[in-house]
MDTraj code that builds the backbone (N, CA, C; nanometers):
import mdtraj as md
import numpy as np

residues = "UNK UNK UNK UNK UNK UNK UNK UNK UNK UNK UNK UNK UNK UNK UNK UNK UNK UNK UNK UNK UNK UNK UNK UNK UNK UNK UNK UNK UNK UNK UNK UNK UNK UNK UNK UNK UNK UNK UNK UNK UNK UNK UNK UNK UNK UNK UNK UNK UNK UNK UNK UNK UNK UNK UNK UNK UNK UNK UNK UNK UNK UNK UNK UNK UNK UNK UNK UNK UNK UNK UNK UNK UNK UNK UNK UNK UNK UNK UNK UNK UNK UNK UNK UNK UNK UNK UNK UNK UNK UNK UNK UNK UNK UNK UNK UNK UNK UNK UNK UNK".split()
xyz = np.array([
    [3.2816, 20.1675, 15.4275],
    [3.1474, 20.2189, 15.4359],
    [3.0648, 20.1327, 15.5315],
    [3.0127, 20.1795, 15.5997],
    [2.8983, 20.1656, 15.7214],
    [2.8129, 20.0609, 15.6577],
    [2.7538, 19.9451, 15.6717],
    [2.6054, 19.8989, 15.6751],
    [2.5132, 19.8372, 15.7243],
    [2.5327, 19.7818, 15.8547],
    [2.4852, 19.7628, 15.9238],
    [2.5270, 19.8015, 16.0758],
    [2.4064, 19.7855, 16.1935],
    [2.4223, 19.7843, 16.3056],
    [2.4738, 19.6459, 16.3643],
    [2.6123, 19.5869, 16.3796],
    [2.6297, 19.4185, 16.3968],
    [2.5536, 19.4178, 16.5237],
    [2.6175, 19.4953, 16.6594],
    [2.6371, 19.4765, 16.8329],
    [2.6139, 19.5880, 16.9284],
    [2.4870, 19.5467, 17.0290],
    [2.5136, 19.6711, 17.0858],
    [2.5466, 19.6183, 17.2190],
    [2.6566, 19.6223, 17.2918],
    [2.7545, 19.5594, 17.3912],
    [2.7169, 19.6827, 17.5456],
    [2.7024, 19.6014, 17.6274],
    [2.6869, 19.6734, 17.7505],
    [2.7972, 19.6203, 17.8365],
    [2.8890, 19.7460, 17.9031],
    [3.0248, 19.7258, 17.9696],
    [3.0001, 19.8198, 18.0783],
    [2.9008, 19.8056, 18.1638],
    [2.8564, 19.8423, 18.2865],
    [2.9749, 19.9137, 18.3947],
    [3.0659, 19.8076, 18.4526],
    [3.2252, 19.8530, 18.5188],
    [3.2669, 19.9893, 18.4554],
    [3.2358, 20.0414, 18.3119],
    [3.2914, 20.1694, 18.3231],
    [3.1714, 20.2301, 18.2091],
    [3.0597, 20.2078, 18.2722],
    [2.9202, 20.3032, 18.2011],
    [2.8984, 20.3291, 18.0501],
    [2.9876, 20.2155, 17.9768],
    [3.0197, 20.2221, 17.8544],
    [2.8760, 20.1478, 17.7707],
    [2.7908, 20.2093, 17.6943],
    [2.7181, 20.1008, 17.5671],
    [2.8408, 20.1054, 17.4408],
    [2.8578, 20.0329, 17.4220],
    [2.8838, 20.0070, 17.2593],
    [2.8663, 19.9928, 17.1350],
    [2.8001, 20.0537, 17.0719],
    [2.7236, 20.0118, 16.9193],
    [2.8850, 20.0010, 16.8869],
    [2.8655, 19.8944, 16.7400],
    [2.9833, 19.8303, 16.6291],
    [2.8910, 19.8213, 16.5403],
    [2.9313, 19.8712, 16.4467],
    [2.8508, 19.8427, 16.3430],
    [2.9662, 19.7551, 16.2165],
    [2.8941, 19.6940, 16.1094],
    [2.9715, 19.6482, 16.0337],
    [3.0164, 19.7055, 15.9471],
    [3.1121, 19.7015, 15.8265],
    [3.1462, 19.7977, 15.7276],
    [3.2645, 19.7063, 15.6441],
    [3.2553, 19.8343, 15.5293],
    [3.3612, 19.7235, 15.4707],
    [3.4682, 19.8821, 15.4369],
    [3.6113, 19.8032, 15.3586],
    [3.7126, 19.9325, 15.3867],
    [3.6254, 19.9769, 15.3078],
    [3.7177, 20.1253, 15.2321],
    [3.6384, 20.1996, 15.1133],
    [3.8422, 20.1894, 15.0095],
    [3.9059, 20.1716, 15.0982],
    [4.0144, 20.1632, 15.0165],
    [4.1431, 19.9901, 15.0598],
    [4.2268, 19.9751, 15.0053],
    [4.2611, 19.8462, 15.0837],
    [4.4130, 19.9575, 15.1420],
    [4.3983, 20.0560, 15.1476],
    [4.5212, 20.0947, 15.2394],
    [4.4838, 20.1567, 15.3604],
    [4.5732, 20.1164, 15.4763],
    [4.5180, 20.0911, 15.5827],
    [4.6581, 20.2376, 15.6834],
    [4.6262, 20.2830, 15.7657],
    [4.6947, 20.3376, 15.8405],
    [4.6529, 20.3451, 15.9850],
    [4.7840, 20.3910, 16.1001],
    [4.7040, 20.4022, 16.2302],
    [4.6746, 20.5211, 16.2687],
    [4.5641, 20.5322, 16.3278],
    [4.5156, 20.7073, 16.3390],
    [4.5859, 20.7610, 16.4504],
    [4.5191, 20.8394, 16.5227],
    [4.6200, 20.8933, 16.6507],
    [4.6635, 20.8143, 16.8089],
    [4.5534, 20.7267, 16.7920],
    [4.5121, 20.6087, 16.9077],
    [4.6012, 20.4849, 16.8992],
    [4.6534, 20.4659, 16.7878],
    [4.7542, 20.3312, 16.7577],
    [4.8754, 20.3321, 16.7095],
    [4.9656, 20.2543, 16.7252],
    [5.0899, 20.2398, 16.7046],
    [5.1234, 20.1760, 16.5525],
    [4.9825, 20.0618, 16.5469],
    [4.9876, 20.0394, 16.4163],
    [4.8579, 19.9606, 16.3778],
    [4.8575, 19.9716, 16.2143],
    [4.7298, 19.9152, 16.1740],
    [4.7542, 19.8066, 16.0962],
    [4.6630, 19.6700, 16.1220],
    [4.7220, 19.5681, 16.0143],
    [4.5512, 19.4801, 15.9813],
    [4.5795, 19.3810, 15.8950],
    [4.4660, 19.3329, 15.8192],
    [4.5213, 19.1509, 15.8904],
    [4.4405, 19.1016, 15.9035],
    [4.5048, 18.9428, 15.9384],
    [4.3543, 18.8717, 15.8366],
    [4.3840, 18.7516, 15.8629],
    [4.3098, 18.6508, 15.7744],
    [4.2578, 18.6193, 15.9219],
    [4.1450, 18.5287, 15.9042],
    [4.0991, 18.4969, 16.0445],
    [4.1773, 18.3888, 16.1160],
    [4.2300, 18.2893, 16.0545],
    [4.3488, 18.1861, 16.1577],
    [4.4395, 18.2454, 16.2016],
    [4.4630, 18.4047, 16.1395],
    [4.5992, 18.4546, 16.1769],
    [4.6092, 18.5588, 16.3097],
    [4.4461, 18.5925, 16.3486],
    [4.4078, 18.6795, 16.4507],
    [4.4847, 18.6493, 16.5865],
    [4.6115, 18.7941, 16.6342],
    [4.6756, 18.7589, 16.7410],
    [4.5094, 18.7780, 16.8356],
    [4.4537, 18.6374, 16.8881],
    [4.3190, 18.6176, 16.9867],
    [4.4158, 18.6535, 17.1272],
    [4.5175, 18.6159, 17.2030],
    [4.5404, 18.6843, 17.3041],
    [4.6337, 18.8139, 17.3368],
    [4.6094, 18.8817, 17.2242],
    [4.6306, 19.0575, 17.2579],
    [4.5204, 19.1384, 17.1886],
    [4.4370, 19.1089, 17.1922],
    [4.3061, 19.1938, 17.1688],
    [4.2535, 19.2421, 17.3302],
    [4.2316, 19.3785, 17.3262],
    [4.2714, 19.4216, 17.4436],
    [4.1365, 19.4317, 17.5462],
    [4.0021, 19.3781, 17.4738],
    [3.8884, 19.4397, 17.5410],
    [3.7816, 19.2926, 17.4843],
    [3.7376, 19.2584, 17.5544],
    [3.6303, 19.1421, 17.5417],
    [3.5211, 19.1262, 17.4680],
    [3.4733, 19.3080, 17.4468],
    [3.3804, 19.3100, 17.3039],
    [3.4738, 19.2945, 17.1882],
    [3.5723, 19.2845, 17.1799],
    [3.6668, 19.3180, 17.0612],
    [3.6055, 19.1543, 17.0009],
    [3.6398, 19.0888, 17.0712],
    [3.6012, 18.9313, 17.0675],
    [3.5309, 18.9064, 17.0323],
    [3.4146, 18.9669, 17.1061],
    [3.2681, 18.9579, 17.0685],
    [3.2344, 18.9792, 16.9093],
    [3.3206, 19.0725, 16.8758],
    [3.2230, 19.1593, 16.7692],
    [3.2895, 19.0640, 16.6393],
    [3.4164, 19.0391, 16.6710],
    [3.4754, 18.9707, 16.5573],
    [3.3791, 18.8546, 16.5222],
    [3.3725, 18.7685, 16.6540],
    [3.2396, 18.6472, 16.6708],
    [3.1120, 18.7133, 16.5870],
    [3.0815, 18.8066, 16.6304],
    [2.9472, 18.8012, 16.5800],
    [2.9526, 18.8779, 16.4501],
    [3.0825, 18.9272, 16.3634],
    [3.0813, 18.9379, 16.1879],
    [3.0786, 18.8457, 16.1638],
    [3.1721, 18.7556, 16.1829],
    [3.1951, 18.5734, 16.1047],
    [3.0409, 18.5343, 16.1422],
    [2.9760, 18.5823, 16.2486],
    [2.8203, 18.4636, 16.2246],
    [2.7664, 18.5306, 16.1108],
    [2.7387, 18.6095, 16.1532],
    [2.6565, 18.7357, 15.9717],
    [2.7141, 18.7403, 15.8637],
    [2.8293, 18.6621, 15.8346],
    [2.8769, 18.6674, 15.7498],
    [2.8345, 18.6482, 15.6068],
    [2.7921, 18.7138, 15.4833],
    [2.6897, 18.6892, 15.3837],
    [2.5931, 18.7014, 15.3917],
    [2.5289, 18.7500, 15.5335],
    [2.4068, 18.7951, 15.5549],
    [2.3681, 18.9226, 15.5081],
    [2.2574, 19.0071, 15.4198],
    [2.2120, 19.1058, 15.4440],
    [2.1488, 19.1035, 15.5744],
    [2.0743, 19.0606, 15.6279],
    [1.9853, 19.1344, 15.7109],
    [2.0165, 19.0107, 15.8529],
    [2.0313, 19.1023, 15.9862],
    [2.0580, 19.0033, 16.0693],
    [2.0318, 19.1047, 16.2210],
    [1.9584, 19.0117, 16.3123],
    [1.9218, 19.1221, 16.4429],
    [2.0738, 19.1699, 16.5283],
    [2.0827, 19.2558, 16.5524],
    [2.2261, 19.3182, 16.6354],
    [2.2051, 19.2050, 16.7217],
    [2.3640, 19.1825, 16.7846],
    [2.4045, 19.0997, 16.8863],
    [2.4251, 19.2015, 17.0189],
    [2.4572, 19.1262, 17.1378],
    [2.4576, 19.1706, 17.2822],
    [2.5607, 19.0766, 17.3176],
    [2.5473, 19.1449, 17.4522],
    [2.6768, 19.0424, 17.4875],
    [2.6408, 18.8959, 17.5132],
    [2.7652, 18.7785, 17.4932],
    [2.6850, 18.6727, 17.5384],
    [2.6482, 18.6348, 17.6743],
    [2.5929, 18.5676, 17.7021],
    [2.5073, 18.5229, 17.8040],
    [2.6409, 18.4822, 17.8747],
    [2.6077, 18.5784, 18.0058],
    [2.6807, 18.5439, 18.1182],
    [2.8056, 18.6512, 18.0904],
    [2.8091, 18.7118, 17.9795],
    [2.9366, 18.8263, 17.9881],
    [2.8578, 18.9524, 18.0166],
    [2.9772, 19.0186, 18.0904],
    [2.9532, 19.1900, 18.1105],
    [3.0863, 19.2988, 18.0823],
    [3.1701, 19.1995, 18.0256],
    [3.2835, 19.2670, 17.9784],
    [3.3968, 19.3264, 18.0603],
    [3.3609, 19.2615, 18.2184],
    [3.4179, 19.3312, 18.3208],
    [3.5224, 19.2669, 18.2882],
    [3.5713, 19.1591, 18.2575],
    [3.6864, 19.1167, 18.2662],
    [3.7591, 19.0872, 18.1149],
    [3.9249, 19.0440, 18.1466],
    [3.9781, 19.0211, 17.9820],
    [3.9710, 18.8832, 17.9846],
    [3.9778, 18.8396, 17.8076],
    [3.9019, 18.7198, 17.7977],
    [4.0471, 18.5823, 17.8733],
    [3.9690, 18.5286, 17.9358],
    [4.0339, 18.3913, 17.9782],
    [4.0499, 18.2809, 17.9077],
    [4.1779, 18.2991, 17.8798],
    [4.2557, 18.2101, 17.7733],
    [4.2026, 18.0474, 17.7206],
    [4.1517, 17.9732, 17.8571],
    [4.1187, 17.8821, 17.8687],
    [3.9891, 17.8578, 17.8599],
    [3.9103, 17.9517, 17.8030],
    [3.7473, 17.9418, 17.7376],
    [3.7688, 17.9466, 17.5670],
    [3.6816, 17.9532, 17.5539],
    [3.6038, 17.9386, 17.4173],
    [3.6022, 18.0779, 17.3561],
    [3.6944, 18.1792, 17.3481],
    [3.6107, 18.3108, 17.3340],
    [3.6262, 18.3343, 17.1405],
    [3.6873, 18.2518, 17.0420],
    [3.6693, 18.2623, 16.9143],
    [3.6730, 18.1050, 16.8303],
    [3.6142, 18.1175, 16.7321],
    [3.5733, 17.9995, 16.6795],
    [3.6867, 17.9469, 16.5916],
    [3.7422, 17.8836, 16.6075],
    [3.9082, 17.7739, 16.5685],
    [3.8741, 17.7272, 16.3943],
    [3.7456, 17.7652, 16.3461],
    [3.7332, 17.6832, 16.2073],
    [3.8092, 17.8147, 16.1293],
    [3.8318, 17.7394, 16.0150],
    [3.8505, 17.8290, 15.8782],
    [3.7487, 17.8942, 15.8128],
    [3.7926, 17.9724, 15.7122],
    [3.6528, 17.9971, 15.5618],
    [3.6675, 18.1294, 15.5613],
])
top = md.Topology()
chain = top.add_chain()
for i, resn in enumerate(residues, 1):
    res = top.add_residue(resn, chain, resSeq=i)
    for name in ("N", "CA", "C"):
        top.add_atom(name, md.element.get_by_symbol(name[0]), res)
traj = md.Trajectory(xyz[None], top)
């Protein structure tokens, strides 16, 4: 179920806005719809971070773990200095290495 608005992501290179909103399942069984090969659940240390295929993907994960326990929190954008034109470069910073 839907409850908040997390991100609204601007990906300019192909005229794309993005709203993500947050949600939680409504069941814990999970399947892949017509778009995927397969669907899975990871813990956050376990996130394959270099095959996520799109740079908001990154983003958005980043910006649930900040809201995390939050009711109420302003939507995120992209960060400063991203436009999503590119895939994320291995050798930056693009997810946060702690636990919890």
């Amino acid at each position: 179920m839907i409850n908040a608005l997390l991100a609204v992501y601007s990906v300019p290179r192909i005229s794309q806005v993005q709203l993500i909103y947050r949600a939680g399942l409504a069941s814990s069984k999970i399947w892949p719809g017509t778009e995927s090969q397969e669907a899975l659940l990871f813990d956050w240390a376990d996130i394959p971070w270099h095959e996520l295929a799109f740079p908001s993907v990154h983003w958005a994960l980043n910006a649930h773990r900040e809201v995390r326990g939050e009711s109420a929190f302003s939507p995120r954008t992209n960060p400063p200095g991203e436009s999503g034109d590119h895939m994320p470069n291995t050798k930056r910073a693009w997810h946060t290495e702690t636990s919890s």
